[in-house]
Every structure is written in C-alpha cells, then in structure tokens.
C-alpha positions, 0 to 999 in steps of 0.5 A: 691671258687674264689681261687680254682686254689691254688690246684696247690700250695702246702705249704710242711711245713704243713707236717714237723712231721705228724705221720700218726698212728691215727685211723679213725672211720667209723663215721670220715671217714663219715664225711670226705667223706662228706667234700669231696664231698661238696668240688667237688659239690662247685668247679664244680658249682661256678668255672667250669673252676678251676675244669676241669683243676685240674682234667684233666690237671698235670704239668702245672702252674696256668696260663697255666691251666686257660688258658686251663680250659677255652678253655676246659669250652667252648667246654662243656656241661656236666660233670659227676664224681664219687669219689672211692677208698677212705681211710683216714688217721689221725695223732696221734691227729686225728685233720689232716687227709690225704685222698686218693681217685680216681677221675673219670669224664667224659666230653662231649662236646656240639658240635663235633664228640662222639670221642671228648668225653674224661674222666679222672681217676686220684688218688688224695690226699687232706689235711683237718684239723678239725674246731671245730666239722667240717673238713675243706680242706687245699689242694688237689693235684694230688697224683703223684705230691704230691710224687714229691714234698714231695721227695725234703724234705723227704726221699724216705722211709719216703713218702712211708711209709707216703703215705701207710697210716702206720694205717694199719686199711685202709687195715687190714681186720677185720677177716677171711671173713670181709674186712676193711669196713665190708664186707663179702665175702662167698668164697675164693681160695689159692693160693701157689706161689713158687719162686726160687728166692727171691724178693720183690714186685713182679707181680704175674699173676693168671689165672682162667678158668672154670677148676680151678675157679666157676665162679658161684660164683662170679659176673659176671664182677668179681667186687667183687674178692678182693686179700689178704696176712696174715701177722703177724697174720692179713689179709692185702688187696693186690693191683690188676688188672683184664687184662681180665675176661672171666666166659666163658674161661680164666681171668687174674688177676694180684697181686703184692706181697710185699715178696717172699721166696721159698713157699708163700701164698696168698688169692682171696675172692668173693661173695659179689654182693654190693661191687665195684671192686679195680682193679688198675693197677696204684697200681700194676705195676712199670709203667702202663697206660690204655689210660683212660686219655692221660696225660704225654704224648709228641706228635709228628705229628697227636693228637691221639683220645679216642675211643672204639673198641669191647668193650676197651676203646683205644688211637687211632693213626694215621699216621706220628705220635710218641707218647714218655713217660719219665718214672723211672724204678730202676733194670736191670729185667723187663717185658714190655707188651701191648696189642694193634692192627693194624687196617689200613695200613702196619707198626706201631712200638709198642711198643718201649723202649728208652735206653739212649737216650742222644743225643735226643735234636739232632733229637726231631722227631725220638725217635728210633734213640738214645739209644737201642729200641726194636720194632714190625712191622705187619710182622717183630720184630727189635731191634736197637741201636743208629739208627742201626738196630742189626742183629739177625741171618739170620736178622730180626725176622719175623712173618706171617702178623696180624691184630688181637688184639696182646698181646705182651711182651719183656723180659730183665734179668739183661741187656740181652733181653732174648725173645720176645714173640707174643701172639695173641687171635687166637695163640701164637708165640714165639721168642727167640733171637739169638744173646745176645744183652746186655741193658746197662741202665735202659730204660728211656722212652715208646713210639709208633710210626706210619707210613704214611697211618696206624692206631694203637690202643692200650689197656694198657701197662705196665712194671713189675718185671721180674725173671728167673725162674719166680715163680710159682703157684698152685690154692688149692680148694675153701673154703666156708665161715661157717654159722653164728651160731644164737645168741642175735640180736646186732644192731651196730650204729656209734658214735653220736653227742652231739645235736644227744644224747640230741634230743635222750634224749628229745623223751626218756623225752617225751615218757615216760612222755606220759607214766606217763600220761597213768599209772595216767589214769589207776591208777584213774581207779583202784581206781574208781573200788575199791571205786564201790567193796566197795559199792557193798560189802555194799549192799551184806552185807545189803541184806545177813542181 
C-alpha cells in the first residue's frame, strides 16, 4: 500500500468506451463489496496517513496532502469509518465495475478539547477491474472530482448518464413492495403533486404531521421512509432529504422529482425496522452542505469549530470572521435556505449570496462588497450591491430581535428577488420586498460573515429550484401491503462458486455412500431372517408330521 497516494491521479483513458448496461448480481456486488472493504481495512492499517488525507482532504496535490496526512496522523488516536450507500455498475462484459458509495469516518484526537473532534461524509467512486475470478482495484477518487475531471473529455450528458449508473437495476424496485435489495416496506402513502408549470428536477418538500401521517408505522427516527416514481411501468427510487422528523409534530421531507407536468404521482414507503436510511441532501439540492465536513471552504479571520448544540451537528464561527464558497448554479429561479442561530453578540450576516463579484481580488476580505448580496442581521435584513446598501421603502427591513434557531429562505424568480422570509421555531415573519430589485447574474458564491464579539451557529444550507406558483400537493391515505398467500417454501441462494459446487458434491458422494453402507447392513439383515423363516418353516413341517 506504499503507493496509496495514487488515489489522487486519475488516468481518464481507461474510461474511453465503458457502456455501463451490465447487470450486477447480488453475488458480484457481494464480491465487490468485499474487495472494498479490504481495500480501506489495508490503507488504514499499513498507511494511515494516505488514508486520512484522501478521505478528509479534496483538492489539493499529492505532496500538499502528505504533508497534511501527517500533521493530521500525529494529532490521532483512533478512527472509526463505515461504507453506505453502495451501488455498482458493470460494463457490457461485466469484467469493469464502477462503485459508488459514502465514506463516513470520524477522527478523534488523542489530546485536545472534544470540539477537536471532526468526521467526514463524502460519496466516492472506485474503478475495479476483474482478475480472473477475483476484482482488483484501479482507482478511487472522491465522486465531485471524478465529474470534473471526466468533464474535460466527456460531454456533460455523457458523465451524467455514466455517472446514473444507466442499468436501472441499482434503482428499479423489484415490484410493488420490494426495493432493489429485496427489502419489503409494509406501508405507503400517495403523494398527487400539481404544477402550473412545467419543470424538470424539482424539490418538492412534503410535510408530515400527526393529521395526515401514522407515525406509528414507521421507525422512530423515520430511517426507513424510502420515496419512489413509476415510470414507464417500473418503480424508480428517487433521491431524498428528511430536514426535520418529529413523531410528535410536524417532519419535512425533501424530494426531487425528475418531471413535472399539470398533475403528478409519486410514493413514500416505510415500515421496514432492518433498512438504514438514504437521505442525502448532497443527492437533492443543486447546492447543499450540512457541516458534516468543512471542505470547500475560504476562511478569513478565526477557524470555524465542529460542534453539537441541542442535539445538531454545527459549524460554529466566531467573530471577525468570513467563511466564502465558489459554487455553479444554471437558471435565473432559485430558493436558498438555512437554518442557523445567533447565540452570542449583535450582528452576523448570514447568509449571503455573491453576484458578480468581479473586482473580488480588489479587497479578498470583504466578500460583500462586490457584486449583489443579500443579507440578515439579528434585528434587520439588507440587501446591497457593489458595497451600496439598497433602500427598500422606508429603509431597511427590520424585525424584533431573536436569538432562536431562524429558519431563513430568500427567493429570486427570473432575476427578481421576489421575498424574504423568517420562519422561526417559535413564529413566522414574512417580508415581501418593496422595491424590485433586479439580480442581473447567477450567484456565484455562499457566504457567512460574522462580527467582532458574536458567535453564529449554522445547521445546513441549501439552494434549490424555485417556481411561481410553486406546485403543490395532496397527501392520499395509506395503503397496506397484502398478506402473502401461503405457497411451496422457495429457498433462494446466490450463485456458487465451482470449489463451492464440488465441496457441495463430495458431502452428496459421502452421505450417500454412508447410505449404501446402512442399506447393505439391512439388506444382510433381511437375509438372515429369511434363511431363520426357512429353518422354522422346516421344523413346523417336521413337527405337523
């Protein structure tokens, strides 16, 4: 494993012609899966530093990333990762397989304050190629850099329908109650959408409540809700995020639909108690980030912290301080929402939206400055452009002063930023702008900014499709899944290897010779009592004269 640092060069010749339309059996995605995970057990036993800096670290060349690995290696004690989310896709002869999975690992140092503490959740994707009658590893890389680099030879539709993983198999359920794995959910709910307008890849977000949901029914951290669309006579599994789950009161679950016109239909499954949950919220948005991991990220001033407050994991940063994230966005209708709160000092500005910002170079420091930015204070919400703060009415839009969890959502519709809206755990505000503001660019980057003496905590953010009207919903009743009528017992196995097979057929040999053995024992038997029928059928002859 010496030259485990290769993970971050990535030979794009190898992919010219893959044709992902193989199918993987339960038994080659068994077997891959175990390449796998002896793959990560090698790297973190035999090279512990490789592994922390390709899991933890993105962008940054081989030598940055040593270097890194090992400042990081010497502040650690242990470290604790799981693979999810695995699916596998072959070419036409099933000899290359392409994997797509989630790393989550979590690094704690051996001296130093819990807040030290950090994890990682990143999607990855390794290449493998089969040996004979075993898979070997070619590549892994992180899956966001994997699409980057694939771009400079593919067109954007070909990574995306490469990287869908196009045998439909790693998504089709099998039936009406049978995911892709085989798992059975025992209830499920319609859900009718209606859209004005037409739209493709939309976020739909689906409240639940006590009034309309059994919560009964499902588990209680809602792990195994599963959302689903029929399509051309198959059940396809949709992407999804839970933003809140509350058996008690009210839970937010977040779809994306791949089409919407006039009505649609899709489905939320659960009860399952042995199924772990999907939600990604990477797999929803156009752009999101809960601060499970802080990557991606340009810091100015004070290094924001991991923590946990009330239960959420948080970013937590302290003022003077300015965190500022590139991101790529296509259209001119979005949505861009957070959840975040105030817990020390006045003012903190967040979030904000950069539009622009061509003259950035000119002042690095002050984001807010250059391009048009949108922004919220504890007691006041401004908008500016080019560092000019916009009037809008009477001034500045204001609202009473809070410290609560602030649940906060900017709108822009075709380059106008139609409403701002505040939705606290303890009351809504909403504010609709006065004066027509016109955006005109795509933003360009997210950002937070926070004063001198304050310190600002944030859950996630995210930006996503927006429409107006936006489509709406109607949550039918739930449908039970029908008892299995009482048939033949089928007993269903995985496909066996030869050595499997032969062993099988040796245990068949030997019992049935210990059979022969046992028949040949009673058949002498047999013909013992006949030869002492025939003597005592003598004498009763003999003693009858």
């Amino acid at each position: 494993m010496k030259h485990f640092g290769k993970w971050c060069t990535i030979f794009l010749l190898f992919f010219v012609g893959f044709i992902p339309k193989g199918i993987a059996s339960n038994y080659t995605t068994g077997k891959i899966l175990e390449t796998v995970k002896a793959y990560y057990e090698a790297c973190k036993e035999e090279n512990v530093e490789a592994y922390l800096a390709v899991i933890y670290l993105k962008g940054k060349n081989v030598k940055a990333l040593t270097e890194e690995a090992r400042r990081v290696w010497n502040a650690v004690d242990t470290i604790e990762y799981s693979l999810e989310n695995f699916s596998i896709a072959l070419n036409k002869e099933k000899n290359v397989g392409i994997a797509q999975y989630t790393v989550k690992a979590q690094i704690t140092p051996e001296n130093g304050p819990p807040e030290e503490k950090f994890s990682t959740n990143a999607d990855y994707i390794m290449v493998l190629r089969q040996d004979e009658n075993s898979w070997k590893v070619e590549m892994v890389q992180r899956k966001d850099l994997f699409l980057q680099n694939l771009k400079s030879l593919y067109t954007l539709q070909n990574v995306q329908e490469l990287m869908k993983l196009t045998n439909e198999d790693t998504v089709t359920w099998q039936d009406k109650w049978h995911d892709p794995q085989g798992n059975s959910y025992t209830y499920r709910v319609i859900v009718d959408i209606l859209s004005e307008v037409e739209t493709s890849q939309y976020q739909l977000a689906i409240v639940l409540s006590p009034k309309n949901f059994n919560y009964n029914h499902a588990q209680p951290d809602g792990r195994d809700i599963r959302s689903v669309a029929e399509r051309d006579g198959k059940l396809l599994e949709l992407p999804y995020w839970i933003e809140k789950w509350d058996p008690k009161g009210e839970s937010i679950i977040w779809v994306r639909v791949p089409h919407l016109r006039g009505k649609g239909r899709i489905y939320l499954y659960y009860g399952n108690p042995d199924v772990n949950s999907k939600s990604s919220g990477k797999d929803v948005f156009d752009f999101f980030d809960d601060f499970s991991e802080f990557v991606d990220w340009s810091i100015y001033g004070n290094k924001p912290v991991m923590t946990t407050i009330e239960g959420k994991k948080v970013i937590k940063i302290r003022g003077w301080s300015e965190i500022v994230r590139t991101i790529k966005l296509d259209g001119s209708s979005y949505a861009f929402e957070s959840l975040s709160k105030l817990t020390s000092g006045m003012e903190a500005y967040m979030p904000f939206l950069g539009f622009g910002a061509s003259n950035r170079s000119k002042d690095e420091d002050n984001a807010y400055q250059f391009g048009y930015n949108v922004w919220r204070s504890i007691d006041n919400i401004r908008v500016f452009k080019d560092g000019v703060e916009k009037a809008n009415g009477n001034g500045r839009l204001t609202f009473s002063g809070r410290t609560g969890w602030v649940r906060t959502t900017f709108t822009v519709h075709n380059g106008k930023l139609t409403q701002i809206i505040h939705d606290e755990v303890k009351g809504t505000q909403k504010i609709t702008i006065q004066d027509t503001y016109w955006i005109d660019s795509i933003p360009k980057e997210v950002g937070i900014i926070v004063w001198d003496g304050a310190d600002y905590v944030i859950d996630w953010l995210f930006i996503r499709n927006y429409l107006e009207p936006e489509p709406t919903y109607n949550l039918g009743s739930e449908e039970k899944k029908p008892p299995v009528k009482k048939g033949p017992k089928q007993i269903l196995r995985e496909p066996l290897e030869t050595e499997q097979i032969i062993s099988l057929i040796k245990a068949c040999e030997k019992n049935i010779l210990e059979q022969s053995e046992v028949i040949e024992q009673m058949r002498r038997e047999i013909e013992t009592l006949k030869v002492r029928i025939d003597q005592l059928e003598e004498r009763i002859k003999k003693l009858s004269k």
